[in-house]
C-alpha positions in Angstrom: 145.4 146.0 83.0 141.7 146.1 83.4 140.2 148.9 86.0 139.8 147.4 89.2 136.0 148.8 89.3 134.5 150.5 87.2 132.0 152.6 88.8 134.0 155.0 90.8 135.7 155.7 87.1 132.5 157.4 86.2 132.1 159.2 89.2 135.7 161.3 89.3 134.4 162.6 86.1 131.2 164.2 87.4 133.3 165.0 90.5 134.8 168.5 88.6 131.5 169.5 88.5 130.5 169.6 91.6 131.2 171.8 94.4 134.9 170.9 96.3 136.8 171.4 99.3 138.8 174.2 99.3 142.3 175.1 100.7 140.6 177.7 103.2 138.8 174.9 104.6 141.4 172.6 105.3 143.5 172.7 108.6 146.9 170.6 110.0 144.8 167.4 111.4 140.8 166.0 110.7 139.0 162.6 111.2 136.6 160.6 108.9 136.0 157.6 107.4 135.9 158.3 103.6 139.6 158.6 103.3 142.4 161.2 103.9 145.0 163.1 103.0 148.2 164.7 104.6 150.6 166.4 102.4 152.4 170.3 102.4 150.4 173.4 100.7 146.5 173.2 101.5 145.7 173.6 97.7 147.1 170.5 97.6 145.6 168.5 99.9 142.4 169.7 98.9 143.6 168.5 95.1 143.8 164.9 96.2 140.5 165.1 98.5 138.6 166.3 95.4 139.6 163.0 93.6 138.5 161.0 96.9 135.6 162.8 97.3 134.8 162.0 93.7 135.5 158.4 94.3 138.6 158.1 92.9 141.1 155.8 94.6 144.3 156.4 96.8 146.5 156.3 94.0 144.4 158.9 92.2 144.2 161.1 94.7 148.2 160.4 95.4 148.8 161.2 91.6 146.7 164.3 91.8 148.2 165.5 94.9 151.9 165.2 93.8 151.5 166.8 90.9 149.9 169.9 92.4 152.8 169.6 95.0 155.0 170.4 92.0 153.3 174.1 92.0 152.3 174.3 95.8 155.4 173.6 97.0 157.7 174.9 94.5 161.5 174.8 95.8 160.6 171.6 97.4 159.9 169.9 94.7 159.0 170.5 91.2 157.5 168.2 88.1 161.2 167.5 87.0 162.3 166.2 90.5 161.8 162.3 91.9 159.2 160.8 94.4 159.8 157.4 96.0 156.5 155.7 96.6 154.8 152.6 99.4 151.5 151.4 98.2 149.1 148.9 100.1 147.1 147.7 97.4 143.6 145.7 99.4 143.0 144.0 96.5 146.5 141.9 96.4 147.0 142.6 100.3 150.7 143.5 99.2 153.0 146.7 100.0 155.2 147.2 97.1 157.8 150.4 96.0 157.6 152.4 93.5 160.9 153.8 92.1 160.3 157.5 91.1 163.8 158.0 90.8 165.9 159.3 87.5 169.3 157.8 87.4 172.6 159.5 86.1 173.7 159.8 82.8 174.4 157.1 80.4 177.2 158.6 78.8 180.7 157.3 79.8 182.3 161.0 78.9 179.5 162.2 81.5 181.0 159.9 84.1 184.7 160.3 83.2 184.1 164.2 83.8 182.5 163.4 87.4 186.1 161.8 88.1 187.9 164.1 86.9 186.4 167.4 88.1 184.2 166.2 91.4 180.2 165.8 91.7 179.3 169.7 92.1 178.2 169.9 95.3 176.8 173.7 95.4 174.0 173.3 92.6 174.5 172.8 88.7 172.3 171.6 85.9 175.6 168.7 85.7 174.3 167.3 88.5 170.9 166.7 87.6 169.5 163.0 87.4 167.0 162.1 84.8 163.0 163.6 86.1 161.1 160.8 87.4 158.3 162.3 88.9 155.9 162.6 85.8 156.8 158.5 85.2 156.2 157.9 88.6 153.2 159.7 88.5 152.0 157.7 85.2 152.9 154.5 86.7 150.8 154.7 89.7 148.0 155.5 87.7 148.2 152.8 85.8 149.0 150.2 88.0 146.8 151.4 91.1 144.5 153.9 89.8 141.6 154.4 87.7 141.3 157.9 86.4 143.3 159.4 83.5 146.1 161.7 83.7 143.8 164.5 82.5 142.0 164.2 85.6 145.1 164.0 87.6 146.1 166.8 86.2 143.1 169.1 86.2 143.3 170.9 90.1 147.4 171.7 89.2 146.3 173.0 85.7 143.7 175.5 87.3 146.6 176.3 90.3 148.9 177.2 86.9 146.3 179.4 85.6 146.1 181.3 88.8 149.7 181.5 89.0 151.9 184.6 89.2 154.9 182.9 88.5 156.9 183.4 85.0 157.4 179.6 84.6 153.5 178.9 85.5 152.1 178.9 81.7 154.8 177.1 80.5 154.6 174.5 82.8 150.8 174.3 81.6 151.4 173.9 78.3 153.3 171.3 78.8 150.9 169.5 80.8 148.5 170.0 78.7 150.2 168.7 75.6 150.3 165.8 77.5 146.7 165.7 78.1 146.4 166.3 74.4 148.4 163.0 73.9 146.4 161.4 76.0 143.1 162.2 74.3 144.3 161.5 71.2 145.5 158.0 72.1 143.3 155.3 70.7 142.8 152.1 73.1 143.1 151.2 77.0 143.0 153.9 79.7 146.7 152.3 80.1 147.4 152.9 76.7 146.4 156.6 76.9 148.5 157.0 80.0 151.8 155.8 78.1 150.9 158.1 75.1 150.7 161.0 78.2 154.1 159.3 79.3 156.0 159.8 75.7 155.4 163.0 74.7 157.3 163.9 78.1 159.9 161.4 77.9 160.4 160.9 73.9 158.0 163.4 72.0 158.6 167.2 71.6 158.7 167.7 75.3 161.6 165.5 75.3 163.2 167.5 72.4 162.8 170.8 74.7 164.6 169.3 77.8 167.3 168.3 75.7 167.8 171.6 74.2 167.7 172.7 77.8 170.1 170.6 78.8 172.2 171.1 76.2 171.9 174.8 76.6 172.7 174.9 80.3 175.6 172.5 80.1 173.9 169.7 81.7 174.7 165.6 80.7 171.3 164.2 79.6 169.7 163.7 76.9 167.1 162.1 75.1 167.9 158.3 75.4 168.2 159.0 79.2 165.0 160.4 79.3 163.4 157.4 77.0 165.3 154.6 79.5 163.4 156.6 82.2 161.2 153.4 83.9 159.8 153.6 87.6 160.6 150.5 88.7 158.1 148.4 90.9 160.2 146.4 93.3 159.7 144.8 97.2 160.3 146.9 99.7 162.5 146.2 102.9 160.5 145.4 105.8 160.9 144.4 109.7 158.4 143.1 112.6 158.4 145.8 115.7 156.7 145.0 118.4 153.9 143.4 116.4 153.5 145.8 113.6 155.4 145.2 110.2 157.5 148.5 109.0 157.8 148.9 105.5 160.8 150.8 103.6 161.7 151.8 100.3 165.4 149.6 99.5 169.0 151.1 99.6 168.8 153.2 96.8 166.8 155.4 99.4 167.9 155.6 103.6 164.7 153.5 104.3 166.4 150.6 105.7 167.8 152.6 108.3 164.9 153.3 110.0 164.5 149.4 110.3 168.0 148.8 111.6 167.3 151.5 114.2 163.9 149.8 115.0 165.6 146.2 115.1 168.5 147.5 117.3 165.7 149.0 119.7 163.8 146.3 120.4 166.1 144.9 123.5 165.0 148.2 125.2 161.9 149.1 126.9 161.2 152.5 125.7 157.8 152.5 127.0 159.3 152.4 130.4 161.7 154.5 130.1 159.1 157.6 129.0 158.6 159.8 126.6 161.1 161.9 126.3 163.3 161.1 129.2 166.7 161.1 129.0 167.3 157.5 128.9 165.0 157.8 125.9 166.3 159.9 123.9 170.1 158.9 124.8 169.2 155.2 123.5 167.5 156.5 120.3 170.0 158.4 119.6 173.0 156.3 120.2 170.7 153.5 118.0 170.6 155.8 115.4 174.6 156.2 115.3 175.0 152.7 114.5 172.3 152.5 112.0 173.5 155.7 110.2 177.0 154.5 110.0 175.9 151.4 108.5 173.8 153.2 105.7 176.9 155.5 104.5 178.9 152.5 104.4 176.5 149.9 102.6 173.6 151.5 101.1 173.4 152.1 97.3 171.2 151.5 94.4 171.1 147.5 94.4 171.3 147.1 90.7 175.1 148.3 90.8 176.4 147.5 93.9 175.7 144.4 96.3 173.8 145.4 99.8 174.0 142.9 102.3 170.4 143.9 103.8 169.1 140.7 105.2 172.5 140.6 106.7 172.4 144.1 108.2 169.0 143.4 109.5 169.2 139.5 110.9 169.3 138.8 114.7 172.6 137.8 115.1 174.4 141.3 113.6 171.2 143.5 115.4 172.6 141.4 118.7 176.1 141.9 118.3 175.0 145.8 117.3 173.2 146.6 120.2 175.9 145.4 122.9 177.9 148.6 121.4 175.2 150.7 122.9 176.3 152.5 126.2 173.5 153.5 128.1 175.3 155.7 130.4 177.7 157.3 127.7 177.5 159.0 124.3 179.7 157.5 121.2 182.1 159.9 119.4 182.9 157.0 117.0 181.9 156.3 113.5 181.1 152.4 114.2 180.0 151.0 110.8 179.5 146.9 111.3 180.8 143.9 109.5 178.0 142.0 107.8 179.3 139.8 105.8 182.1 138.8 108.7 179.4 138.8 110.9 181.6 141.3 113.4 180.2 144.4 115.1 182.5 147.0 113.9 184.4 147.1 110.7 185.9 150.8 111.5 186.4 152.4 115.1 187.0 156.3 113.7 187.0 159.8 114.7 186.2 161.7 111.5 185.9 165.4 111.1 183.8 167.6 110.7 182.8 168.8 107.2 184.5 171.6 106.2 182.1 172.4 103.2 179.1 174.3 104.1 176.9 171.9 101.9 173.4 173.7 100.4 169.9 172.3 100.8 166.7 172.7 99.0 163.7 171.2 101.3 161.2 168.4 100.5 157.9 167.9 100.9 155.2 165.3 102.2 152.2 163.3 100.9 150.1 159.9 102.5 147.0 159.2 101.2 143.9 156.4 102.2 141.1 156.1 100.7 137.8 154.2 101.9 138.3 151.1 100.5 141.6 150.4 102.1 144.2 151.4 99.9 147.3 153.7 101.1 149.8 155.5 99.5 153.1 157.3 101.4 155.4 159.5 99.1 158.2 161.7 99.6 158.3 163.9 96.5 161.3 166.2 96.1 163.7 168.0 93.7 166.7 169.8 95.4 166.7 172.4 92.9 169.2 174.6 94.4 170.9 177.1 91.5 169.0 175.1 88.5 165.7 177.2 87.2 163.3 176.0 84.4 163.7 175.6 81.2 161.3 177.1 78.3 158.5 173.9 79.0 158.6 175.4 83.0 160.2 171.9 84.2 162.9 172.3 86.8 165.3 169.7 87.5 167.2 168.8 90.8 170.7 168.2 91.6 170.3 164.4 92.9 173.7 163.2 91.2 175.4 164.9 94.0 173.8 162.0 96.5 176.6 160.1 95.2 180.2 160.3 95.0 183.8 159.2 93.0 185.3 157.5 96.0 186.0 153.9 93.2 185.6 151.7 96.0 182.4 153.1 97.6 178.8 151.2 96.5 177.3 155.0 96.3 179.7 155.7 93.6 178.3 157.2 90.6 177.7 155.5 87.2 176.4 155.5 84.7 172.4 155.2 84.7 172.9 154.1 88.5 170.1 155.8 90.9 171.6 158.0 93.6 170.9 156.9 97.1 168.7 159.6 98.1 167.3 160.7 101.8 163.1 160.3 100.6 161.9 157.7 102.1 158.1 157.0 102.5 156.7 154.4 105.6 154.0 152.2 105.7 153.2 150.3 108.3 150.8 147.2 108.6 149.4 145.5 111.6 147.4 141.9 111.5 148.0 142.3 108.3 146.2 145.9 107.4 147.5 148.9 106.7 147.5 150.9 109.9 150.6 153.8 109.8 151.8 156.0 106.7 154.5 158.7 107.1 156.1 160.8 104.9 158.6 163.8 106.0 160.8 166.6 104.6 164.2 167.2 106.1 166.9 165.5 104.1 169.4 163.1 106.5 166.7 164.1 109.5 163.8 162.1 107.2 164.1 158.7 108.7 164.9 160.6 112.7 161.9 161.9 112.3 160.1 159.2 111.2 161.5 157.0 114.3 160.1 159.8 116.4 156.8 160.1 115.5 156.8 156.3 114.8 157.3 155.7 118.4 155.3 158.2 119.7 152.5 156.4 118.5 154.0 152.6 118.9 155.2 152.9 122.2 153.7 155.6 123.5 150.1 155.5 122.4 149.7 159.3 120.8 147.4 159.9 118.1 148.7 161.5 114.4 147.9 165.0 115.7 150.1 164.5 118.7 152.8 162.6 117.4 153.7 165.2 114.5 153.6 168.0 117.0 155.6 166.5 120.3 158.9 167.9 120.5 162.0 165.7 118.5 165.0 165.5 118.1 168.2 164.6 115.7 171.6 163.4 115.2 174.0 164.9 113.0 176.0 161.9 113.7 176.2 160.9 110.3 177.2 161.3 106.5 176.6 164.4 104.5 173.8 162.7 102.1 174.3 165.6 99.7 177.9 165.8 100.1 179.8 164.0 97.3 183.1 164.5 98.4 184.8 161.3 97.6 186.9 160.8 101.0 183.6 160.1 103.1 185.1 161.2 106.5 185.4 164.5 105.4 181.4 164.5 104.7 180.8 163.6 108.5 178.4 166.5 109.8 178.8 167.1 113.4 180.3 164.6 115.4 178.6 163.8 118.7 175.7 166.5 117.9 172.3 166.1 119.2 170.0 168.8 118.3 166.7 168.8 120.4 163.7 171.4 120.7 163.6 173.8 123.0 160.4 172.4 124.6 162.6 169.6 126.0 163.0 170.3 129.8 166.5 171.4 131.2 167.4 168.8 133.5 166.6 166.3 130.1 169.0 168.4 128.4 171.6 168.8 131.7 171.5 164.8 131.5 172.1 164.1 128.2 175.2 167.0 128.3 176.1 164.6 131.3 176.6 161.7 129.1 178.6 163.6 126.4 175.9 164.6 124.3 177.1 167.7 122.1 173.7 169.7 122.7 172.0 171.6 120.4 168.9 173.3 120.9 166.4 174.1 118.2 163.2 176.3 118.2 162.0 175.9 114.9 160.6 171.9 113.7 162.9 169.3 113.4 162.0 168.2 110.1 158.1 168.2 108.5 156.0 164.9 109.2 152.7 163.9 107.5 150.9 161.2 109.6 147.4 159.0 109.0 146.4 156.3 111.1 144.0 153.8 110.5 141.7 152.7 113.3 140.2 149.5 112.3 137.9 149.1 115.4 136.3 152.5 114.5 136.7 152.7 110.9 138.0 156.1 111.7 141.1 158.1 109.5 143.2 159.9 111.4 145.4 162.5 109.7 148.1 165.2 110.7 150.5 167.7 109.5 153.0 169.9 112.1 151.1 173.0 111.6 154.4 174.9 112.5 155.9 173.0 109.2 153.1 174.4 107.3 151.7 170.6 106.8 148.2 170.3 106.3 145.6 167.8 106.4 141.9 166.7 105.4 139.6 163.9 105.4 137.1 163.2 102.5 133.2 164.1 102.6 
C-alpha cells in the first residue's frame, strides 16, 4: 500500500527532536483544532499527541498511544492483551473494525480439557487467548498509518527505560528486537512492518512465549501465534436520531449498545430529563432486554450464526419495546426470538451467581487528527494471576469470556475469538465523523457508553460534561467473565440498579418505588474517554473522568 502522503512521513521523524508535550501538562479535558487524544495514564496521551504534533496521523498516534498504554496502565492492559478497534478513514469516508483479538487454542486436546475440567474462571495462563495487541497494532499501521513501528514504539521505549518495574527491560528488549527487524527489512514501509510483526509472532520472540507457555502450563503455541491475523471486517451500525452509531460485531458486546439505542427511540428522553426517574427507569429496563439478547446470541460470527440484522430490524425492536413497563421494573431474564420473529424466547427468574468472579480493569483510547481521521480503542488484558514471561509480555485470561455449555454460540473452540466486553464507538453525523468513545469497566462498557452517548445526543452536554455527569448501571445481565456452562447460574444481580450518589433522593425513592433493587455507588461507574467533533467551529473536544484517572490533550 502506498503512504497516503508523504510529507507528514518526514515530519514525525524530526518530531523526536523537538521539544514535546509532557504528561505534567496534560489535564482530564482540552480544545483545539490540530487533533486530540483521550486515553488513561497522561504519559500516554502525551505519547500519541507527540506523533500528532509531529504530523503523524490518527492511526499513528492510536498505535503510539496503545502501546505506551501497555506500560502506563499496566494491570489494565499489557502488550500480550487484545484491543478491538473503529477507524473513520476521510480518505475512503468508511468506518471499518479492526479485530485485535487472539482466539483460543487450535489444539483439539486443548479443547477436550476445557470440557472436561471447566474454563478456569479465577485466573490461569490455560485460559489465555493468543496476544493480539502487537498485530493489531501493526495492522493499523499499515493500513492507516504512515510512520514505522520504530516510531510507534519510541515514547513506550523511553517509559521502559525509566521504569522501576522487574519486567520493564525485558519488555524493551523485546521491542526493540522488533525494531531491529524492522530496520533490517529490505523494501516497503509495509514490508518492514511485517518483518516487526514476525519476529513477535514466528521469530525468537515467538520461541520465548512458547517456552513460557509451555513452562506455565498454558495451551498455545507457536502455530497459534503464526495464525494470529487482525481481521478487518464491517462493523454493526444503526441510525439514532440522525446520527449513525457504529459498533464493533458480536464477537464484542457492541451490538448491544445499538439494540438499546433502537429499542429507545419510541421514547422521548429529551422530555423526560436528564436524570429523572422516568429516565433512568426506561434506560435501564431498555438495557434488560438488550443484555438478555447478547448472552443469548452474541458470539464470534465465524463459528456460530448471529441473527444481527434480525435482532436490530423494526419489526423485533417493535415487538421489544412493548415489553417495556414504564411504571414497573422487570425481574425477568427476557431474551427475544429473532428468527420466529417473537418477543420473548425465555420468561425466567435466574439466580444469582454464586461465584465471586475476579476482574482485572481496562483502559481507554480515541484519537482525531486534523485531517479528519478517528480512531476509538478499547485495549485490555485481564491479566488477573498470569505475570510475564522472560520477554516481559503478559498475557490475559480472555478464554474465560466463553464457556462449555455445547449448545451455546459463545462456546469455546478451537481458534474461535471469545466474545469479549471492549467495545469502541464511533459515531458519524451527515456523513463525518462526529462522536468516539471508549470506556473501561467490563459488562458496564456499553452502560456507560449509552450514558454519555445520550448525554450529549439528547441532552446537548459537551465531552467534559458528559464523562463527568453522574451514571448509572444494571447488573441485570450475564457474568461476561463467568464461563460456567449453565448460563443462569452466571446471572449477576437480578433486578440491581446501581446509581451514584449524586443522584437526588426522591430519583432514587422513585425508582425503589418501581421495584428497582438500589444500589448506590460513590466511586465512577466505569471510565469514559470522549472527543467530539464540531464541524461548524473546526474545534476538538476531548475528555477523560478525572475521578477515573482519564486524561486528555489536544495537539499544538
Amino acid at each position: 500500500m502506498k503512504h497516503l502522503f508523504a510529507i507528514p512521513f518526514t515530519v514525525v521523524l524530526l518530531a523526536f527532536s523537538q521539544p514535546h508535550v509532557t504528561a505534567d501538562e496534560i489535564s482530564w479535558h482540552a480544545s483545539g483544532k490540530n487533533g486530540a487524544v483521550a486515553a488513561g495514564h497522561a504519559d500516554s496521551v502525551a505519547a500519541g499527541l507527540r506523533i500528532l504534533d509531529g504530523g503523524g496521523r490518527a492511526a499513528d498516534a492510536a498505535a503510539a498511544t496503545i502501546l505506551a498504554l501497555a506500560v502506563t496502565d499496566y494491570g489494565s492492559f499489557a502488550i500480550g492483551g487484545e484491543v478491538p478497534v473503529l477507524v473513520y478513514d476521510a480518505k475512503t469516508k468508511q468506518v471499518k473494525s479492526l479485530s485485535g483479538v487472539g482466539g483460543a487454542p487450535q489444539d483439539p486436546a486443548a479443547i477436550e480439557w476445557f470440557y472436561e475440567n471447566g474454563i478456569p474462571s479465577m485466573g490461569s495462563m490455560k485460559a489465555a487467548p493468543v496476544p493480539g495487541a502487537v498485530d493489531l497494532v501493526v495492522t493499523l499501521l499499515k493500513l492507516y498509518g504512515t510512520i514505522s513501528f520504530e516510531q510507534a514504539v519510541t515514547p513506550t521505549l523511553e517509559l521502559l527505560d525509566k521504569g522501576k518495574e522487574a519486567w520493564h527491560p525485558h519488555l524493551a528488549v523485546t521491542l526493540r528486537k522488533l525494531v531491529d527487524a524492522e530496520r533490517a527489512a529490505q523494501g516497503s514501509r509495509e514490508d518492514k512492518l511485517k518483518a516487526a510483526r514476525d519476529r513477535f509472532y514466528i521469530g525468537d520472540v515467538a520461541d520465548e512465549l512458547e517456552a513460557w507457555y509451555i513452562a506455565t502450563g498454558a495451551f498455545q503455541r507457536k502455530p497459534d501465534l503464526a495464525a494470529q491475523t487482525t481481521l478487518v471486517e464491517d462493523p454493526v451500525s444503526i441510525a439514532y436520531r440522525g446520527y449513525t452509531v457504529y459498533k464493533c460485531g458480536p464477537w464484542t458486546q457492541g451490538p448491544v449498545l445499538c439494540q438499546n439505542l433502537r429499542l429507545l427511540e419510541g421514547f422521548d428522553l429529551h422530555a423526560m430529563g436528564h436524570l429523572s426517574a422516568d429516565c433512568i427507569h426506561v434506560m435501564t429496563e431498555a438495557m434488560k432486554l438488550g443484555y438478555a439478547d447478547r448472552d443469548e446470541y452474541y458470539a464470534d460470527p465465524r463459528f456460530s450464526s448471529v441473527p444481527m440484522a434480525e435482532l436490530l430490524s423494526d419489526s423485533y425492536t417493535n415487538l421489544r419495546r412493548a415489553l417495556i413497563d414504564v411504571q414497573h421494573a422487570s425481574m425477568d431474564r427476557r431474551p427475544g426470538d429473532p428468527a420466529k420473529m417473537q418477543a420473548l424466547r425465555t420468561d425466567e427468574v435466574p439466580d444469582n451467581e454464586t461465584e465471586k468472579i475476579p476482574k482485572q480493569d481496562t483502559t481507554t483510547c480515541v484519537v482525531a487528527d486534523r485531517w479528519g481521521n478517528v480512531i476509538a480503542a478499547t485495549p485490555s488484558c485481564n491479566m488477573l494471576t498470569n505475570t510475564p514471561g522472560p520477554s516481559g509480555v503478559n498475557t490475559g485470561n480472555r478464554v474465560r469470556s466463553m464457556n462449555t455449555n455445547p449448545n451455546h454460540p459463545n462456546r469455546v473452540q478451537a481458534g474461535k475469538r471469545p466474545r469479549i466486553t471492549l467495545t469502541p464507538t464511533l459515531v458519524l453525523k451527515d456523513g463525518l465523523p462526529v462522536i468516539a468513545i471508549s470506556v473501561a469497566g467490563g459488562d458496564v462498557q456499553d452502560q456507560t457508553t449509552l450514558n454519555v452517548l445520550l448525554n450529549h445526543i439528547e441532552f446537548g452536554m459537551s465531552p467534559r460534561e458528559a464523562v463527568t455527569a453522574p451514571r448509572f448501571q444494571v447488573n441485570h445481565h450475564q457474568d461476561s467473565f463467568n464461563p460456567n456452562p449453565d448460563r443462569n447460574a452466571a446471572f449477576v444481580g437480578r433486578g440491581e440498579l446501581k446509581v451514584n450518589e449524586e443522584i437526588p433522593e426522591a430519583v432514587r425513592k422513585n425508582l425503589a418505588d418501581r421495584g428497582h433493587l438500589l444500589g448506590i455507588v460513590a466511586s465512577p461507574i466505569a471510565h469514559p474517554v470522549m472527543i467530539f467533533i464540531d464541524h461548524k467551529t473546526g474545534l476538538m473536544h476531548a475528555a477523560g473522568d478525572p475521578k477515573a484517572k482519564r486524561h486528555a490533550g489536544v495537539a499544538r
